[in-house]
C-alpha positions as CSV (number, residue, x, y, z in Angstrom):
1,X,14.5,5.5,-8.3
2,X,13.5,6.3,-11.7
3,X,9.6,6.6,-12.5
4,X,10.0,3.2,-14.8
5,X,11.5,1.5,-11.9
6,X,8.5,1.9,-9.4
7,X,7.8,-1.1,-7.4
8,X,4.6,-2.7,-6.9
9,X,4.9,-1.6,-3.3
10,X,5.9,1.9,-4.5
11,X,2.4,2.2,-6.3
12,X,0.7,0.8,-3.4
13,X,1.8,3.5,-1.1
14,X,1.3,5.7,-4.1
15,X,-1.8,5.0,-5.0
16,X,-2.8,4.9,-1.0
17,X,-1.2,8.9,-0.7
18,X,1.3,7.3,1.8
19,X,5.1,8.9,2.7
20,X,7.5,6.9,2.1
21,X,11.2,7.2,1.0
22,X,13.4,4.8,-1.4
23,X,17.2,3.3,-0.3
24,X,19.3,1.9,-2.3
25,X,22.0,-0.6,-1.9
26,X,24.3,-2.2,-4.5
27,X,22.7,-6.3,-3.6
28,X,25.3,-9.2,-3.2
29,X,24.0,-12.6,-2.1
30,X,25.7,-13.0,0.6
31,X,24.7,-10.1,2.5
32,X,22.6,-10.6,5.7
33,X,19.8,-8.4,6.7
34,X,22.2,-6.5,9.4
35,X,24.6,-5.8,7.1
36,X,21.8,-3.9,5.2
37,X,20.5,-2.2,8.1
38,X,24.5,-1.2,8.8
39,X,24.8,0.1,4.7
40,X,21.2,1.9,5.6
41,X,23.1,3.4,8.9
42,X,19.8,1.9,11.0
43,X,19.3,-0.4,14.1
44,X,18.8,-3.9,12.5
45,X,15.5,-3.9,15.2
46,X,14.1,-1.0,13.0
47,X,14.7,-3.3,9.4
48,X,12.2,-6.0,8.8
49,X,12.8,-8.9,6.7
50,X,9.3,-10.4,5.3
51,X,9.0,-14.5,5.5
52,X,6.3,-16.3,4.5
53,X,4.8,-19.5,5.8
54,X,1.9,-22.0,5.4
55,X,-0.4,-23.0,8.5
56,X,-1.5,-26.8,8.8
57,X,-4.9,-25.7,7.1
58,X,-3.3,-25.0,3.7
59,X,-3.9,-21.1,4.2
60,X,-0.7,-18.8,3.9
61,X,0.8,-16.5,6.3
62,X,3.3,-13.4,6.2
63,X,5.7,-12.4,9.1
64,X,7.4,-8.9,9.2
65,X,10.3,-9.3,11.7
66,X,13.5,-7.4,12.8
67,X,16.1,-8.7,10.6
68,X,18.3,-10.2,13.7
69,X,15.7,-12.2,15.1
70,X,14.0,-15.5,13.9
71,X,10.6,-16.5,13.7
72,X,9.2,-18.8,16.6
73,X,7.2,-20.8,14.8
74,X,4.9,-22.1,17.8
75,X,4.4,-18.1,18.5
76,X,3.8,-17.5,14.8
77,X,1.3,-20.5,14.6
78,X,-0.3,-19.4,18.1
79,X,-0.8,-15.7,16.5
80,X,-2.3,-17.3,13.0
81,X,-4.4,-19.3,14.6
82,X,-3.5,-22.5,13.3
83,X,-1.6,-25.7,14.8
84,X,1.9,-25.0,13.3
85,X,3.6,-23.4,10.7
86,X,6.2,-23.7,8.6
87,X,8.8,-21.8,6.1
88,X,7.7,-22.2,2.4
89,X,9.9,-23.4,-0.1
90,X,11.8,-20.5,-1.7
91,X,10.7,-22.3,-5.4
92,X,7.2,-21.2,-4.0
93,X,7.7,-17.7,-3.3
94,X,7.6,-15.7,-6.8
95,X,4.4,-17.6,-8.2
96,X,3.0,-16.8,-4.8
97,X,3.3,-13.8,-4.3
98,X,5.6,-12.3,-7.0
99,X,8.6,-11.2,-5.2
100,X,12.2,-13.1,-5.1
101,X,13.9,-14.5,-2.1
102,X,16.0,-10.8,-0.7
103,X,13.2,-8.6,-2.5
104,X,9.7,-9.7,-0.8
105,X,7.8,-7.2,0.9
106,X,4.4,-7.3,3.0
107,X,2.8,-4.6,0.4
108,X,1.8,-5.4,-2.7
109,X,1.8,-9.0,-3.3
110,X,-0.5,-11.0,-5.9
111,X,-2.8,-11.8,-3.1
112,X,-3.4,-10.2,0.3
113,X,-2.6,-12.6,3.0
114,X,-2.9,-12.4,6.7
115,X,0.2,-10.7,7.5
116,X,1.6,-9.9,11.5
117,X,4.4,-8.1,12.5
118,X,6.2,-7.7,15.1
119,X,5.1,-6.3,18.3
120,X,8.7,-3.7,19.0
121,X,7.3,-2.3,15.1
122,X,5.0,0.4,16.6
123,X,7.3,1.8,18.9
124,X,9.5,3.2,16.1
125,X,9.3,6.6,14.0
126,X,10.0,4.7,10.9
127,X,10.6,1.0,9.6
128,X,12.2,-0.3,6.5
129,X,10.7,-3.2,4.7
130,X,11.7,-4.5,1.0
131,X,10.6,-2.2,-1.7
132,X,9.5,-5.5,-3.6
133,X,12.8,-5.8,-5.2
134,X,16.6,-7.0,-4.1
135,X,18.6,-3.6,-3.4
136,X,15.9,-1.5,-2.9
137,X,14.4,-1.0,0.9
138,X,11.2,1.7,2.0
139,X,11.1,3.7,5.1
140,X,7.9,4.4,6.4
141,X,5.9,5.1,9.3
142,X,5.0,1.6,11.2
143,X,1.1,2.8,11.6
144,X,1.4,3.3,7.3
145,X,2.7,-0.1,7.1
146,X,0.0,-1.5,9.5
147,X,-2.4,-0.1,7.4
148,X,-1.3,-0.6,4.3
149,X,-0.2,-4.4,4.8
150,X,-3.4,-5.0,7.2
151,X,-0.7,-6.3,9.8
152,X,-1.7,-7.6,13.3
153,X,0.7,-6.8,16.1
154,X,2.3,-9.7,17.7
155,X,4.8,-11.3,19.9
156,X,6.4,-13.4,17.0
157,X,9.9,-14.1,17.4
């Protein structure tokens, strides 16, 4: 990745003296999140897609989850605290946090939000999350992302 085409998560991690490493991928719409992690050459439980939610209260929510699984919202509303949660509208997601639907990532939205991941994360060497933009993915150490993302560990899916 060029200098000129650092992501906002790049400088995070930058800016935080955290390894990390780029992938690319040529993006088509249709692709799923496994068919990422099979162009990466990783286990799909190792490749977290990032969904974001609303609680009953008003407050937002992030999710980092293996991109094979779904999110059980009673467990993600159970974890947040709140009475349930749902999906927000993907019209919501670039004013909220400033990432596209296929390019959001837990690090280095507009606003910190209260952000869990899943509980399998820690047990890896490295995880890949969205660089913040669609074709681009990160590899980094799951205590980095934990850190950098302020993630709690949860059973979410």
């Amino acid at each position: 990745m060029k200098k000129e085409e650092k992501t906002n998560v790049c400088r995070v991690l930058d800016g935080k003296k955290i390894n990390y490493e780029i992938h690319s991928y040529k993006p088509d719409a249709t692709m799923t999140g496994e068919e990422i992690a099979g162009i990466l050459g990783e286990d799909p439980e190792k490749v977290f897609k990032t969904l974001v939610t609303q609680g009953k209260s008003g407050s937002y929510y992030v999710f980092a989850i293996p991109v094979k699984e779904e999110l059980d919202l009673k467990k993600a509303a159970k974890a947040a605290g709140e009475k349930a949660v749902s999906m927000i509208k993907q019209k919501e997601l670039l004013p909220l946090t400033g990432y596209v639907h296929g390019g959001c990532s837990p690090i280095g939205m507009k606003k910190q939000f209260v952000t869990f991941i899943h509980e399998t994360a820690p047990s890896y060497e490295h995880v890949f999350v969205s660089a913040g933009k669609v074709g681009f993915q990160i590899e980094l150490a799951p205590q980095d992302l934990i850190a950098v993302a302020g993630c709690k560990v949860a059973d979410i899916v």
